[in-house]
LOTI-222834 format. One record per residue: residue in one letter; x, y, z of N, C-alpha, C in turn. Coordinates in steps of 0.05 Angstrom, whole numbers, plus 5000, padded with zeros to 4 digits. Layout:
LOTI-222834
AXYZXYZXYZ;...
//
This chain:
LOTI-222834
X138073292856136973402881134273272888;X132373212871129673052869130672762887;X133172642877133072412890133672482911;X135772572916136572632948133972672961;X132572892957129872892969128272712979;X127572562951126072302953127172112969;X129872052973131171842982130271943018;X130972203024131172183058128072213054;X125772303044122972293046121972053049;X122371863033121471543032123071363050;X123771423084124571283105122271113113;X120271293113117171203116115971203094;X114170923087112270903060110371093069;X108871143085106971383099107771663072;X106771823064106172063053108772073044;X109771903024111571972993109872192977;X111972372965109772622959111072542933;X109872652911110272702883110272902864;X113172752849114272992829112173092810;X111373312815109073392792110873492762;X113173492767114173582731115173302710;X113673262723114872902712111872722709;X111572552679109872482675107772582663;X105572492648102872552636101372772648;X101373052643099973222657096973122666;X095672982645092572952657092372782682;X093772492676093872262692094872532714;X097672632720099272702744097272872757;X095673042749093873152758091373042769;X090272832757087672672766089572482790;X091372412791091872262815092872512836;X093372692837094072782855091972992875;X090073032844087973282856084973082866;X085272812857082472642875083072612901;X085272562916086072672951085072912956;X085873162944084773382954082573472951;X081073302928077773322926075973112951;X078172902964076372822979077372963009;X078573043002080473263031078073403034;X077173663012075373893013072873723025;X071873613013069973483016069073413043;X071973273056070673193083070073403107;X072473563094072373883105069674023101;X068374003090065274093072063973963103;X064973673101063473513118062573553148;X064673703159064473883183062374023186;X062674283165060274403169056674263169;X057274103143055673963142054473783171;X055973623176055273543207054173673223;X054773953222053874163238050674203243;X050374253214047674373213045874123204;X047173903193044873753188044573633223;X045673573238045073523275042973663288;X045173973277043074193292040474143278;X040074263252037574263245035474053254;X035873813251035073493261034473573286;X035473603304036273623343034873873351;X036374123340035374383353032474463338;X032374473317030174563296031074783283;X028674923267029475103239031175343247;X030375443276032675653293035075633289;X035875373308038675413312039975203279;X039175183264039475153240039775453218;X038175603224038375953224040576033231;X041076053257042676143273046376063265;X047175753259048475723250048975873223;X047475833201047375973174047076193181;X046176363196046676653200049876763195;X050776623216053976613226056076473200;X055076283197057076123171058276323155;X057476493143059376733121061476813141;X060476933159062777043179065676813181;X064776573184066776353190068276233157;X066376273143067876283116069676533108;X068476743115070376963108073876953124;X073776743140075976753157077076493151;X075576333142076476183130078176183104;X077076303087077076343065080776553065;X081376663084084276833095085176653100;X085076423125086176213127087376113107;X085975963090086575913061088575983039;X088176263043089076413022092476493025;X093076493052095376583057096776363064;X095876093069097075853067097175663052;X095775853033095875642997098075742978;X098776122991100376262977103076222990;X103276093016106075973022106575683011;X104875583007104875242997105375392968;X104875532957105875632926108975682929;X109575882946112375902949115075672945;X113375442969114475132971114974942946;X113074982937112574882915115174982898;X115375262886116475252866119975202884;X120075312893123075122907124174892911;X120574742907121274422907121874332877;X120574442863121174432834123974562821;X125374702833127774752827129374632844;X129174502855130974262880133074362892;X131074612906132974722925131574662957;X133474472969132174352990133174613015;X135174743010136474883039134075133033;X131975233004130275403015127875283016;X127275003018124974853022125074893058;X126874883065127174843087126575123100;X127075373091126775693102124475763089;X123275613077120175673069118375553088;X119275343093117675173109117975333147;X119675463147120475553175119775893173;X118875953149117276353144114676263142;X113676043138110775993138110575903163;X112475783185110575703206110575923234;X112676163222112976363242110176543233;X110276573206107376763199105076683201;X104476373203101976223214101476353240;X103676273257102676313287102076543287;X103076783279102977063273100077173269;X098577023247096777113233093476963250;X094976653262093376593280091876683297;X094276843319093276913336092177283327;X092677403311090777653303088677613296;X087977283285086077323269083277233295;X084776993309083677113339082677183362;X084677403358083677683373081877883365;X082277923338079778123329078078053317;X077577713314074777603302073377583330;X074877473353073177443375072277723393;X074277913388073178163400071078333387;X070778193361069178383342066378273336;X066178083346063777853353061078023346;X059678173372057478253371057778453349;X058778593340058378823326058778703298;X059678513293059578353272056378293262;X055678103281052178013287051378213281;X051178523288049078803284048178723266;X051578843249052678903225050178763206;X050878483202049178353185046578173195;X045378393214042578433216041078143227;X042378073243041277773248038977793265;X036477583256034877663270034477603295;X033077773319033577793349032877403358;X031277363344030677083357032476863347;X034176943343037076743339039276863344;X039677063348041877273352042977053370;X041777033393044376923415046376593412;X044276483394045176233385047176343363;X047176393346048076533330051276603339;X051376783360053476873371055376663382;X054076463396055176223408056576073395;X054776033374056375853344058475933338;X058576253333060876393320062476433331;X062176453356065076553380066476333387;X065976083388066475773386068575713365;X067075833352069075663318071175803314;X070276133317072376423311074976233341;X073976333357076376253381078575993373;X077275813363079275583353080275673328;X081475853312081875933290084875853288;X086175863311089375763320089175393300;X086675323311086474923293086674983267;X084375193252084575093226087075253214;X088775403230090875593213093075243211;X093075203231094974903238093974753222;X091874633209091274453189091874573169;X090774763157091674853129094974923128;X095574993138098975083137100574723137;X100074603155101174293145100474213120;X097974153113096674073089097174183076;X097974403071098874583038101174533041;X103574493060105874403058106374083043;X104873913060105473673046104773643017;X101673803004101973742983103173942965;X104274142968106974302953109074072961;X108973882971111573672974110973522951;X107773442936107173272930104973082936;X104073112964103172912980100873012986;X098672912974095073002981094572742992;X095172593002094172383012093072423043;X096472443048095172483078093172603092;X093472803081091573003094088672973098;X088272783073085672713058085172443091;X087572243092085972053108086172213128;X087572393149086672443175084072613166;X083772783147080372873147077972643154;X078072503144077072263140076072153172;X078572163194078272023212077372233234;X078272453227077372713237073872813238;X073372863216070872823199068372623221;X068372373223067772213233067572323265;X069772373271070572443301067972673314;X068472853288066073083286064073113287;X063172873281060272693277059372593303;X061372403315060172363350060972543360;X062772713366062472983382059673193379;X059573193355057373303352053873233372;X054172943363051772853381052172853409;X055672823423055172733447054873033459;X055373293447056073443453052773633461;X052373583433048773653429045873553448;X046773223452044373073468044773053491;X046972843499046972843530048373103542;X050073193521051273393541049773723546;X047773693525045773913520047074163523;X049874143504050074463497050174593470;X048274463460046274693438049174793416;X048574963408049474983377052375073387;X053175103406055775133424057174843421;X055774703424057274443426057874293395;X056474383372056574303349059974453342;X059574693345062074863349064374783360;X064774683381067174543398067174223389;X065674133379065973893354067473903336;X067074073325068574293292071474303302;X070974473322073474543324076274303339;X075374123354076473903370077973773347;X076073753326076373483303078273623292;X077973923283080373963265082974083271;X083174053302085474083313086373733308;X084873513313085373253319087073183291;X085873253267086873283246089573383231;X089673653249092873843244095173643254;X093873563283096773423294097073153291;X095272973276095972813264097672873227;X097073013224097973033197101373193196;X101373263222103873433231105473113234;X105072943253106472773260107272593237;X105672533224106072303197108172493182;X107672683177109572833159112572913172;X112372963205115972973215117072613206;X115072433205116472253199117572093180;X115972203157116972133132118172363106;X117772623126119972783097121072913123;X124272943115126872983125126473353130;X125573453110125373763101123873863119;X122373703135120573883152121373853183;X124373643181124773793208126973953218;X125974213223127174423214129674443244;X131874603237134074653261133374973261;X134875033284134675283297135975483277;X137675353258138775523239137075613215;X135375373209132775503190131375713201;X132175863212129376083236131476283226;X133676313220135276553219135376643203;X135576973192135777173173133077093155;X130977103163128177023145127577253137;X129077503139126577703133126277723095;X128577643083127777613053125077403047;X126177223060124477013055121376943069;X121277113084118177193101116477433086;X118177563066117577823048116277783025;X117777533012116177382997114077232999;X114277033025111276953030109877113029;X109377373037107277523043106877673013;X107877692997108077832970106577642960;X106377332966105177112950102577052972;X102777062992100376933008098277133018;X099477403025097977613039094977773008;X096477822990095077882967092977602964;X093477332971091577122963089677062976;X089777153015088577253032087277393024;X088277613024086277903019084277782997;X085077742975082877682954080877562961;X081477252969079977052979077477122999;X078177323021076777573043075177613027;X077077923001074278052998071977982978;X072477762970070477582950068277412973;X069177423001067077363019065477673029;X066877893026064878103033062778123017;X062978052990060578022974058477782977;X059277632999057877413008056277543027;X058777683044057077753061053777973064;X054878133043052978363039049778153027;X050977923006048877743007047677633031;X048977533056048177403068045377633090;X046377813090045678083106043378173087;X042578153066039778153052038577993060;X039677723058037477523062036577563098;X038277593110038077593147034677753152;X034877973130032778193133031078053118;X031177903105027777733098025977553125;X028377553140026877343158027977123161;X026276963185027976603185028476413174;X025776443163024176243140027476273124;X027176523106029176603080032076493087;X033676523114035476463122035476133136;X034276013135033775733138034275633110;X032475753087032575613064034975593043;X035875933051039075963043040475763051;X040875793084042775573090043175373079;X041075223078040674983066042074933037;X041075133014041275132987044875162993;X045775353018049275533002050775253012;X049375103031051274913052051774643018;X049074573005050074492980051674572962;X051074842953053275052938055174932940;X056374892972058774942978060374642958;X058874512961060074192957061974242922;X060874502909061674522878063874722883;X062974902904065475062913068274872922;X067474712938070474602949071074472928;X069774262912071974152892072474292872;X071874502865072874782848075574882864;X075774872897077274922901079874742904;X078974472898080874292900082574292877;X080374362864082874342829084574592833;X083074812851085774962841088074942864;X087074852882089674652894092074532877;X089974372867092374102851093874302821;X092374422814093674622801095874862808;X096074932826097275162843099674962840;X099274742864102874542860102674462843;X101474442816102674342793104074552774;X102574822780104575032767106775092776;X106475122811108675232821111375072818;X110774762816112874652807113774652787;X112574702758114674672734114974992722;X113275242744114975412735117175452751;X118075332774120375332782122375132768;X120774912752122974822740124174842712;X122775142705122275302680120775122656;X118874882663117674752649115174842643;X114575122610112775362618111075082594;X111274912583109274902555109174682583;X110074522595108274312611106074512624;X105974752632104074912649101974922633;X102474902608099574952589098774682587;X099974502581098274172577097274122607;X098874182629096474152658094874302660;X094374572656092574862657090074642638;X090774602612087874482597087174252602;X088074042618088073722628086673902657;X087074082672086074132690082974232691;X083574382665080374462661078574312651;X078974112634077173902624076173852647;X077873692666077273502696075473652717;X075973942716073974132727071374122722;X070474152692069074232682067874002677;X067973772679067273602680065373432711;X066773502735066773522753064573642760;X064373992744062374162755059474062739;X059174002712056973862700055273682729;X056973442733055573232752054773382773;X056073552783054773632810052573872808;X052073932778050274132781048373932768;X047673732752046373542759044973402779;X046973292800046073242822045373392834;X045473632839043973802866041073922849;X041273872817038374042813036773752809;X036973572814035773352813035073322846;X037173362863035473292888035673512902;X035073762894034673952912032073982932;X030873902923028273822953028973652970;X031073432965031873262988033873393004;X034273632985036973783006035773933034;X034674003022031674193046031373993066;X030673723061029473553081031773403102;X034873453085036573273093037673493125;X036573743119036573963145035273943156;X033273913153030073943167027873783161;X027173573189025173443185022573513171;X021973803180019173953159019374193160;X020374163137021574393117018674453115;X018674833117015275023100016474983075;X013975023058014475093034015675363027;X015175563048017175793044020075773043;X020775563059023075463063024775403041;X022275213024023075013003023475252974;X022075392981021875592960023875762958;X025575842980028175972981031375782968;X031375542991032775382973031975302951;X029875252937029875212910031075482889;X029875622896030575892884033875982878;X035175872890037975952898038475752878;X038775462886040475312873039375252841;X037375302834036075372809037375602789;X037675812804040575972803042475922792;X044275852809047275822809048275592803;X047275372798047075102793048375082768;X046675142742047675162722050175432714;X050775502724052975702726055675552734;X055675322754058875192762060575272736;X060775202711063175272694062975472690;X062775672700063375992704066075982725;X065175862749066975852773069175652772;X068175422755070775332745072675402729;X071775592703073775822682075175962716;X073676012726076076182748076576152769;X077275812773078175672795080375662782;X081075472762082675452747086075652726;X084975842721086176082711087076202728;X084976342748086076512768088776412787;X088376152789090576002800093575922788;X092875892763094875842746096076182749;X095376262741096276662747097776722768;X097176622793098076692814100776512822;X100676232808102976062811105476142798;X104376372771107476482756108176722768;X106976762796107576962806106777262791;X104377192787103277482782099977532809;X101277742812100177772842096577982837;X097678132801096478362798093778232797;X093578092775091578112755088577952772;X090377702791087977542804086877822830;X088677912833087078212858085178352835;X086178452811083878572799081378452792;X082278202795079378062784076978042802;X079777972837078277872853075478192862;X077278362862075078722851073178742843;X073878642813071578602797068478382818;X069978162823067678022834066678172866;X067578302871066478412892064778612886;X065278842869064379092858061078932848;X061878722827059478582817056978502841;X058678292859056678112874055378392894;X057378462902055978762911053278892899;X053979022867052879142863049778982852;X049578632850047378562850046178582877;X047678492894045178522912043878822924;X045978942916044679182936042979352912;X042779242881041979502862039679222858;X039879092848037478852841035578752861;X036378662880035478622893032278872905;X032579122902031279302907028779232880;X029979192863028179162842026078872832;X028178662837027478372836026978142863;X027078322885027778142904030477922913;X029077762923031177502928032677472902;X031377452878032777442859034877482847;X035477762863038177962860040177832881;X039277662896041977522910042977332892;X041177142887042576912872043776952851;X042677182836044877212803046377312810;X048177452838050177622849053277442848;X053177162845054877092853056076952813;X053376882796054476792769056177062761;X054777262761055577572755058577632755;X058577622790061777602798063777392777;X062977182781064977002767065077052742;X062877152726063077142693065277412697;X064977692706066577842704069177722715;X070077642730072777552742074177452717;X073377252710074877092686074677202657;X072477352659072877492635075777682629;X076777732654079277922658081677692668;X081677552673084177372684084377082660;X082677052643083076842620084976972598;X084977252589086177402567089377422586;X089377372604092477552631093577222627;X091976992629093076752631094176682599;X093076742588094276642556096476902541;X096677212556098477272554100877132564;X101177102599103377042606104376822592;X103076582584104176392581104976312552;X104176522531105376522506108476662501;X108476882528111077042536112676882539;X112176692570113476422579114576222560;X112676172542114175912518114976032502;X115776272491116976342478119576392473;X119476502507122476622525124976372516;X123976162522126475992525127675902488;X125376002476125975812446127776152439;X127676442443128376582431131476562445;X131776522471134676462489135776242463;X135276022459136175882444136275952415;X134376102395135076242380137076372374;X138476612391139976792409143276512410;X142976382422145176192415146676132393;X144475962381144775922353146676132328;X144976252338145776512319148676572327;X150076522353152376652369153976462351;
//
């Protein structure tokens, strides 16, 4: 069935996707998860564009103003994500048991629940706009920029549901490539929209927004097109649309729980972000600055568990449970390795990060981003133990244990900022987020080395059981 696949997929050399149960787990994994580390990345790059323009162009305000708003757009992001990483899980393991007639009804319950989830998501991010802003206390002299930014990016939410839903398709096919070059060309695109949008066309942190969003629609439908033309499976007949409701029941058993999680591990962002708002501009300028770096350890933490997610989902569909353990520890080395350099690099140039926003950065400024990434810096292999695990968990289809964890990190990041913070200041934000992660994995590392000693066991006692017959 793999060949057949392969054979009508490779009409076009364009986005040949690959068998992840086949081959050297470390190598199969480092070639497949450096696309989706430069995928995240360029995706990083968006935002990034954003605020390093604004900040440069508008000043320390609408540099505020954006970072005011950013959690809100990650929190929806972060659902985006979650529920179209947990249908690319679905894909995956079907592709690994080489069943192409439900590659095909997977691929047609994810694109009815995309549109689905698109357009709710909206309707009540854009209706809920101002009371959102109250909510997390933004201050009055950015409020309206603030709003502009956010109602911009929220309204296009239809683009990024359409990029991530292709992109987690192709690479549950195999295929991180593509996605990676239209980011790339996208990315770029984002960059002169940005300026033409910002200078001559002088519409202010509105226009950085409709940049964002232009590019990563430009992105979805190129990555849509390359892919009807080189795998057979994605183009779907009117008969794939019929009797879905088993198979739309399951997506949501696998994608809706990965949503939700992904959400409420941003409400603990958010309750962070809503402390800092109440320090002032200064404090929320300097955050920005420090989380917009953060982020750069976050996405390729999230890339591995990308490349991990289709690397489990495929060989536990192809009941290949001891290959899940040689990629699970080839994955974590490469993580953790990964996270070393970049917490290197950002505590080495964290003053250039301040400046790379803002022509003149206060020292109050400097003193907030320093403070943060001084923090959390040395913490990345915390978040890599549960980039890694939590994902592998969720690929054998256990839905429980990553929701309880994801609890735990909320209950935590919560309860630093709102109980420490009273006592330590700013302080109590930044240790809110190591906190979270050390508890998370402390509970989903013991759930991962259960299942998978169950898993390799299972098949040697079936054969045991034989023998004996």
């Amino acid at each position: 069935m793999f060949a057949l696949i392969r054979k009508k997929e490779t009409k076009s050399s364009a986005g040949t996707g690959m068998n992840l149960t086949e081959g050297r787990p470390f190598q199969v994994l480092l070639k497949f998860a450096l696309p989706v580390i430069g995928g995240n990345l360029f995706q990083l790059f968006y935002t990034l564009a954003d605020s390093v323009i604004v900040g440069r162009t508008l000043g320390a305000d609408a540099l505020a103003a954006v970072g005011s708003s950013s959690i809100i757009i990650y929190f929806v992001l972060c659902f985006i994500q979650g529920f179209t990483n947990g249908f690319g899980i679905c894909l995956g393991q079907r592709f690994g048991a080489g069943d192409e007639r439900g590659m095909r009804r997977s691929i047609a319950a994810s694109t009815l629940l995309s549109v689905f989830f698109a357009a709710l998501i909206t309707v009540l991010c854009c209706s809920l706009s101002y009371p959102i802003l109250d909510w997390m206390q933004v201050p009055e002299d950015i409020y309206q920029q603030a709003y502009d930014y956010m109602f911009v990016i929220l309204l296009g939410s239809g683009a990024t549901v359409f990029y991530n839903m292709i992109s987690n398709i192709l690479r549950a096919l195999g295929d991180s490539k593509n996605p990676l070059y239209f980011l790339v060309f996208s990315s770029l695109l984002n960059v002169v929209l940005d300026i033409v949008f910002i200078v001559p066309f002088q519409m202010g942190v509105a226009g950085a927004a409709w940049a964002t969003v232009l590019s990563q629609l430009v992105s979805a439908v190129c990555c849509l097109i390359v892919g009807l033309r080189s795998y057979q499976v994605l183009r779907l007949s009117k008969a794939d649309f019929s009797g879905l409701g088993r198979v739309m029941a399951d997506h949501l058993k696998i994608g809706f729980p990965m949503a939700f999680q992904m959400s409420v591990m941003c409400i603990g962002q958010l309750s962070m972000q809503a402390s800092v708002n109440a320090l002032g501009s200064a404090a929320v300028a300097g955050y920005t600055a420090a989380t917009k770096a953060d982020q750069l350890s976050v996405l390729v933490d999230n890339a591995m568990m990308t490349a991990i997610s289709s690397y489990v989902a495929q060989n536990y569909g192809a009941g290949k449970y001891d290959r899940i353990r040689s990629g699970v520890n080839a994955c974590l080395l490469q993580t953790q390795a990964l996270n070393v350099l970049m917490c290197a690099g950002i505590l080495l140039l964290r003053n250039e990060i301040v400046i790379l926003f803002l022509t003149e950065p206060t020292a109050e400024i400097i003193r907030y981003s320093n403070g943060y990434l001084l923090t959390v810096a040395p913490c990345y292999l915390l978040l890599g133990f549960l980039a890694v695990y939590r994902s592998s968990v969720q690929s054998m289809q256990n839905a429980a244990a990553p929701f309880a964890a994801c609890m735990v990190e909320l209950v935590m990041r919560i309860g630093a900022t709102l109980v420490l913070t009273r006592s330590i200041g700013y302080a109590g934000v930044c240790i809110a987020s190591p906190l979270a992660w050390a508890g998370a994995s402390a509970l989903l590392i013991p759930v991962y080395y259960r299942m998978i000693r169950r898993l390799t066991k299972a098949p040697k006692a079936v054969e045991t059981a034989k023998t004996a017959a």
